[in-house]
N, C-alpha and C positions, 0 to 999 in steps of 0.2 A: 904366225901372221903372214899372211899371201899378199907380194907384191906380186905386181907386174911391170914387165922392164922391158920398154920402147924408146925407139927416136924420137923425141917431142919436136915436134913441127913447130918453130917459134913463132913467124908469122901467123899461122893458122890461127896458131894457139891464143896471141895480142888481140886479133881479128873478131875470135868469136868465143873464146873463153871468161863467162861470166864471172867468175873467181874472181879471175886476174882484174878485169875492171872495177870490180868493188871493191878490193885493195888499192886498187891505184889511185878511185876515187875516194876513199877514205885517207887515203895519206896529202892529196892535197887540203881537206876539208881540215884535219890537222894541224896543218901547217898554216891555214887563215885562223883556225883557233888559235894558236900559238902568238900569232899578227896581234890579234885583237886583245889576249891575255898580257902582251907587255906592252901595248898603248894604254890598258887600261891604269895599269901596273904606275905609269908615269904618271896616269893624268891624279890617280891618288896620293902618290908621293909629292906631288906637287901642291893638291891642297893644304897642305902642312898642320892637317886636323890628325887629331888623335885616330881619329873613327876610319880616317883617309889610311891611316899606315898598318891595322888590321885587316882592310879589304885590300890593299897592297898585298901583302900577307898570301893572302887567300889566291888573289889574281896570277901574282909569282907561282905559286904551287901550281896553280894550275897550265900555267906557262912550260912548266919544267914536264910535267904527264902528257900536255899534246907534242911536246916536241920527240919526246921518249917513240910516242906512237910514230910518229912521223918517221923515226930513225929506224923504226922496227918493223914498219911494215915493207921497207926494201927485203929484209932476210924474209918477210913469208910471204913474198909475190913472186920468191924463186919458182917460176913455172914446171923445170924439171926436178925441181924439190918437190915442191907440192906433190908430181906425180912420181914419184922413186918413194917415196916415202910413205903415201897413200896406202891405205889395204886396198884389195880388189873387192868390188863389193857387185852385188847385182841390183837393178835397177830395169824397172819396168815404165812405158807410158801407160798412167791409168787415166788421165782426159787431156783434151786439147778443145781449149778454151781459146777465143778467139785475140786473146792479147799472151797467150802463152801455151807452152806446155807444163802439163804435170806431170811428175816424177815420184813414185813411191821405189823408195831401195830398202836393204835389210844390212843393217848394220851391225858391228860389234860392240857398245861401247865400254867394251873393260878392258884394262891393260892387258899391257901382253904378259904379266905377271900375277895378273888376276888369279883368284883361286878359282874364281866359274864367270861363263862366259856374259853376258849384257846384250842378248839381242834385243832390237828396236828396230821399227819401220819409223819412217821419216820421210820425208815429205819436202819438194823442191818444186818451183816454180820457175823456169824459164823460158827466156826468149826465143831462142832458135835450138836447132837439135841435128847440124849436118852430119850427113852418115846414114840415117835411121829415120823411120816414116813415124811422123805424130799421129799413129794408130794406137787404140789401147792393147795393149800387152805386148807390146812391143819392147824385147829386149835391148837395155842400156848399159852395157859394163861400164860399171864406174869405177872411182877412188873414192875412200872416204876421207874425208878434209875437215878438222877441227874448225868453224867457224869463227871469224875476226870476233876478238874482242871477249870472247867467252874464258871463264877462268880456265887453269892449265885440266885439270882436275877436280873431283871430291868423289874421297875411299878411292878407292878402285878404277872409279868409271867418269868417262870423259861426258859433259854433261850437254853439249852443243856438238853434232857431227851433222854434216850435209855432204852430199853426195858431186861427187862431178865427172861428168861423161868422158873419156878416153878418144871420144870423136872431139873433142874441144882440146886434143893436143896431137891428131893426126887428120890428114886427109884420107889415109890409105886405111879403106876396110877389109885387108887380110888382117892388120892388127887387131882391128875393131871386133872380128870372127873369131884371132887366137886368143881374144881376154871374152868373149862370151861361152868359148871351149873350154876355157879354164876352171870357169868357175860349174859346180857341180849341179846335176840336175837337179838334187835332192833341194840346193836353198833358190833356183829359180821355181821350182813345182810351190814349197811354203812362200812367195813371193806372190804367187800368180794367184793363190788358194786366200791369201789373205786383201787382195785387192778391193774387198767391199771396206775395208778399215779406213782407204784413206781418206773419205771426207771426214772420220773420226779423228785420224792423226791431224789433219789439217787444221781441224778449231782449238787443238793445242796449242799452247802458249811458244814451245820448243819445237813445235810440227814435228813432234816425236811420240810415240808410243811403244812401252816396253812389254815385250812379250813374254805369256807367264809361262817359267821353264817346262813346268810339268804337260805344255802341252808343244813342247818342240819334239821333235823327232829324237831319240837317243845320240844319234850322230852329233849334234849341234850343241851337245849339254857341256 
Protein backbone atom coordinates (compact mmCIF):
# COMPACT_ATOMS: atom_id res chain seq x y z
CA UNK A 1 0.00 0.00 0.00
CA UNK A 2 1.76 3.58 -1.05
CA UNK A 3 1.36 6.31 1.13
CA UNK A 4 2.53 9.62 0.85
CA UNK A 5 3.76 11.58 3.75
CA UNK A 6 3.47 15.69 3.60
CA UNK A 7 2.74 18.69 5.81
CA UNK A 8 -0.98 19.14 5.45
CA UNK A 9 -1.63 22.86 5.25
CA UNK A 10 -4.82 23.14 7.66
CA UNK A 11 -6.08 26.25 6.66
CA UNK A 12 -5.59 25.55 2.97
CA UNK A 13 -6.89 22.27 3.43
CA UNK A 14 -10.66 23.79 5.69
CA UNK A 15 -10.57 26.36 2.84
CA UNK A 16 -10.84 24.22 -0.30
CA UNK A 17 -10.86 20.69 0.70
CA UNK A 18 -14.17 19.14 -0.49
CA UNK A 19 -13.90 15.99 1.79
CA UNK A 20 -13.60 17.83 4.69
CA UNK A 21 -16.86 20.10 3.99
CA UNK A 22 -19.09 17.18 3.40
CA UNK A 23 -18.18 15.72 6.52
CA UNK A 24 -18.47 18.70 8.33
CA UNK A 25 -21.69 19.22 6.71
CA UNK A 26 -23.00 15.80 7.19
CA UNK A 27 -22.22 15.96 10.96
CA UNK A 28 -24.24 18.97 11.40
CA UNK A 29 -27.23 17.66 9.17
CA UNK A 30 -26.99 14.80 12.07
CA UNK A 31 -27.13 16.37 14.75
CA UNK A 32 -30.64 18.43 13.51
CA UNK A 33 -31.57 14.54 12.85
CA UNK A 34 -31.01 13.70 16.14
CA UNK A 35 -33.02 17.43 17.35
CA UNK A 36 -35.88 16.32 15.50
CA UNK A 37 -35.62 12.26 16.38
CA UNK A 38 -36.18 13.03 20.30
CA UNK A 39 -38.78 15.98 19.84
CA UNK A 40 -40.46 13.37 17.98
CA UNK A 41 -39.61 10.75 20.49
CA UNK A 42 -41.56 13.13 23.24
CA UNK A 43 -44.26 14.31 21.43
CA UNK A 44 -45.17 10.21 20.94
CA UNK A 45 -44.55 9.39 24.54
CA UNK A 46 -46.83 11.86 25.38
CA UNK A 47 -49.86 10.71 23.35
CA UNK A 48 -50.05 7.86 25.77
CA UNK A 49 -51.48 5.61 22.76
CA UNK A 50 -50.28 2.24 22.35
CA UNK A 51 -49.46 3.02 18.61
CA UNK A 52 -47.53 6.48 20.06
CA UNK A 53 -44.93 4.16 22.22
CA UNK A 54 -43.96 1.86 19.06
CA UNK A 55 -43.03 4.90 16.92
CA UNK A 56 -41.37 6.27 20.20
CA UNK A 57 -39.54 3.08 19.73
CA UNK A 58 -38.54 3.58 16.35
CA UNK A 59 -37.91 7.61 16.79
CA UNK A 60 -35.52 6.59 19.90
CA UNK A 61 -33.50 4.17 17.72
CA UNK A 62 -33.19 6.39 15.34
CA UNK A 63 -32.11 9.25 17.75
CA UNK A 64 -29.32 6.95 19.03
CA UNK A 65 -27.67 6.21 15.00
CA UNK A 66 -27.74 10.07 14.02
CA UNK A 67 -26.07 10.99 17.22
CA UNK A 68 -23.43 7.83 16.79
CA UNK A 69 -22.85 9.70 13.23
CA UNK A 70 -22.46 12.84 14.59
CA UNK A 71 -19.80 11.61 17.30
CA UNK A 72 -18.09 9.80 14.37
CA UNK A 73 -17.65 11.93 12.00
CA UNK A 74 -15.20 14.11 14.28
CA UNK A 75 -12.64 10.86 13.95
CA UNK A 76 -13.10 10.85 9.95
CA UNK A 77 -12.74 14.56 9.28
CA UNK A 78 -9.24 14.02 10.73
CA UNK A 79 -7.69 15.97 7.66
CA UNK A 80 -4.09 14.72 8.35
CA UNK A 81 -5.75 11.19 8.92
CA UNK A 82 -7.61 11.15 5.85
CA UNK A 83 -4.27 12.05 4.06
CA UNK A 84 -1.47 9.65 6.02
CA UNK A 85 -3.77 6.97 5.67
CA UNK A 86 -4.96 7.44 2.19
CA UNK A 87 -3.20 5.27 -0.73
CA UNK A 88 -1.59 7.41 -3.48
CA UNK A 89 -3.48 7.09 -6.27
CA UNK A 90 -3.45 8.81 -9.76
CA UNK A 91 -5.97 11.04 -11.09
CA UNK A 92 -6.41 12.80 -14.26
CA UNK A 93 -8.86 15.87 -15.48
CA UNK A 94 -11.06 14.30 -18.08
CA UNK A 95 -13.77 17.51 -18.47
CA UNK A 96 -14.34 20.88 -17.04
CA UNK A 97 -17.89 21.57 -17.14
CA UNK A 98 -18.81 24.90 -16.39
CA UNK A 99 -20.13 24.26 -12.67
CA UNK A 100 -17.09 21.89 -11.95
CA UNK A 101 -14.32 19.69 -12.78
CA UNK A 102 -14.11 16.16 -13.56
CA UNK A 103 -11.78 13.73 -12.12
CA UNK A 104 -11.34 10.02 -13.44
CA UNK A 105 -8.52 8.28 -10.88
CA UNK A 106 -7.56 4.45 -10.79
CA UNK A 107 -7.97 2.91 -7.70
CA UNK A 108 -7.35 -0.19 -5.52
CA UNK A 109 -10.31 -1.54 -4.11
CA UNK A 110 -9.05 -4.61 -2.20
CA UNK A 111 -7.53 -4.93 1.05
CA UNK A 112 -4.29 -4.83 1.62
CA UNK A 113 -4.65 -8.41 2.59
CA UNK A 114 -6.48 -9.30 -0.48
CA UNK A 115 -5.32 -12.42 -2.41
CA UNK A 116 -5.51 -10.02 -5.90
CA UNK A 117 -5.74 -6.77 -6.43
CA UNK A 118 -9.51 -4.57 -7.25
CA UNK A 119 -8.60 -2.09 -9.85
CA UNK A 120 -11.34 0.53 -10.62
CA UNK A 121 -11.75 3.94 -12.21
CA UNK A 122 -14.06 6.16 -10.54
CA UNK A 123 -15.14 9.07 -11.00
CA UNK A 124 -15.28 12.66 -8.84
CA UNK A 125 -16.89 15.86 -9.45
CA UNK A 126 -15.49 18.93 -8.04
CA UNK A 127 -15.51 22.53 -7.46
CA UNK A 128 -12.27 23.95 -7.65
CA UNK A 129 -8.82 22.27 -8.31
CA UNK A 130 -5.68 24.83 -6.87
CA UNK A 131 -2.41 23.73 -8.01
CA UNK A 132 -3.32 22.31 -11.38
CA UNK A 133 -5.11 23.56 -14.83
CA UNK A 134 -8.86 22.20 -15.37
CA UNK A 135 -7.40 20.91 -18.76
CA UNK A 136 -8.16 17.35 -19.79
CA UNK A 137 -5.31 15.04 -18.94
CA UNK A 138 -4.14 16.97 -16.55
CA UNK A 139 -2.26 15.17 -13.85
CA UNK A 140 -4.06 14.91 -10.07
CA UNK A 141 -2.17 12.96 -7.44
CA UNK A 142 -4.47 11.84 -5.12
CA UNK A 143 -5.44 9.83 -1.96
CA UNK A 144 -8.05 7.35 -1.98
CA UNK A 145 -10.73 7.97 0.84
CA UNK A 146 -13.31 5.51 1.68
CA UNK A 147 -16.60 7.56 1.12
CA UNK A 148 -19.00 8.68 4.21
CA UNK A 149 -21.38 6.48 5.11
CA UNK A 150 -20.51 3.38 2.74
CA UNK A 151 -20.17 -0.01 4.65
CA UNK A 152 -16.61 -0.86 6.04
CA UNK A 153 -16.27 -3.63 3.47
CA UNK A 154 -17.75 -6.77 1.49
CA UNK A 155 -15.09 -10.05 0.98
CA UNK A 156 -12.12 -8.32 0.20
CA UNK A 157 -13.02 -5.20 -1.46
CA UNK A 158 -14.03 -1.70 -0.23
CA UNK A 159 -17.07 -1.02 -2.24
CA UNK A 160 -17.27 3.06 -2.16
CA UNK A 161 -13.70 4.93 -2.76
CA UNK A 162 -13.26 8.39 -4.15
CA UNK A 163 -10.43 10.20 -4.92
CA UNK A 164 -9.02 13.56 -3.23
CA UNK A 165 -6.33 15.83 -4.57
CA UNK A 166 -2.98 16.41 -2.37
CA UNK A 167 -3.44 20.28 -3.72
CA UNK A 168 -6.58 20.25 -1.30
CA UNK A 169 -4.03 19.87 1.59
CA UNK A 170 -0.95 21.86 0.31
CA UNK A 171 -0.29 25.21 -1.38
CA UNK A 172 3.27 24.06 -2.28
CA UNK A 173 3.64 22.36 -5.77
CA UNK A 174 7.09 20.75 -5.07
CA UNK A 175 4.84 18.44 -2.99
CA UNK A 176 2.13 18.30 -5.61
CA UNK A 177 5.34 17.33 -8.31
CA UNK A 178 6.95 14.65 -5.59
CA UNK A 179 3.43 12.69 -5.38
CA UNK A 180 2.88 12.95 -9.22
CA UNK A 181 6.87 11.42 -9.36
CA UNK A 182 5.72 8.86 -7.20
CA UNK A 183 3.44 7.26 -8.68
CA UNK A 184 4.59 5.06 -11.79
CA UNK A 185 4.34 5.82 -15.42
CA UNK A 186 2.90 2.47 -16.18
CA UNK A 187 -0.66 3.30 -14.02
CA UNK A 188 -0.81 7.18 -15.32
CA UNK A 189 -0.25 5.78 -19.21
CA UNK A 190 -3.45 2.88 -18.25
CA UNK A 191 -5.15 6.03 -16.68
CA UNK A 192 -4.74 8.34 -19.80
CA UNK A 193 -5.52 5.16 -22.22
CA UNK A 194 -8.73 4.52 -20.48
CA UNK A 195 -10.04 8.11 -20.34
CA UNK A 196 -12.96 7.56 -23.12
CA UNK A 197 -14.53 5.21 -20.04
CA UNK A 198 -15.39 7.96 -17.89
CA UNK A 199 -18.67 9.17 -19.13
CA UNK A 200 -19.39 5.17 -18.68
CA UNK A 201 -18.14 5.14 -15.06
CA UNK A 202 -20.12 8.27 -14.51
CA UNK A 203 -23.76 6.84 -15.21
CA UNK A 204 -22.82 4.21 -12.64
CA UNK A 205 -24.51 4.10 -9.61
CA UNK A 206 -21.00 4.03 -7.42
CA UNK A 207 -19.26 6.33 -10.26
CA UNK A 208 -17.05 3.30 -10.40
CA UNK A 209 -16.05 0.86 -12.79
CA UNK A 210 -14.03 -2.34 -12.32
CA UNK A 211 -11.38 -3.26 -14.52
CA UNK A 212 -11.18 -6.75 -16.15
CA UNK A 213 -7.80 -8.31 -14.78
CA UNK A 214 -6.87 -10.01 -17.74
CA UNK A 215 -6.50 -6.84 -19.44
CA UNK A 216 -4.13 -5.01 -16.89
CA UNK A 217 -0.82 -4.90 -17.52
CA UNK A 218 1.12 -7.92 -15.56
CA UNK A 219 2.67 -5.34 -13.18
CA UNK A 220 -0.86 -4.40 -11.59
CA UNK A 221 -2.16 -8.16 -11.23
Amino acid sequence: MRRFEFEVDREHAHAVNETFTGLRRMRVLALLAAGLAVAATAAFLWSGQAWGYLLAFVCALAAVIALWVALWTPHRSDIEKLYRDGVLVPAVVCAAEPNGIILLALVDTAEATASARGWALVTRKVRALPGHEPTPGERVPSVAVRTDGAPRQVGERWQLVTAMPIAWGTRDRTVIERARDTISDLEWRLLTDNLALAARVRRTATKRLMLDPQHLPPELA
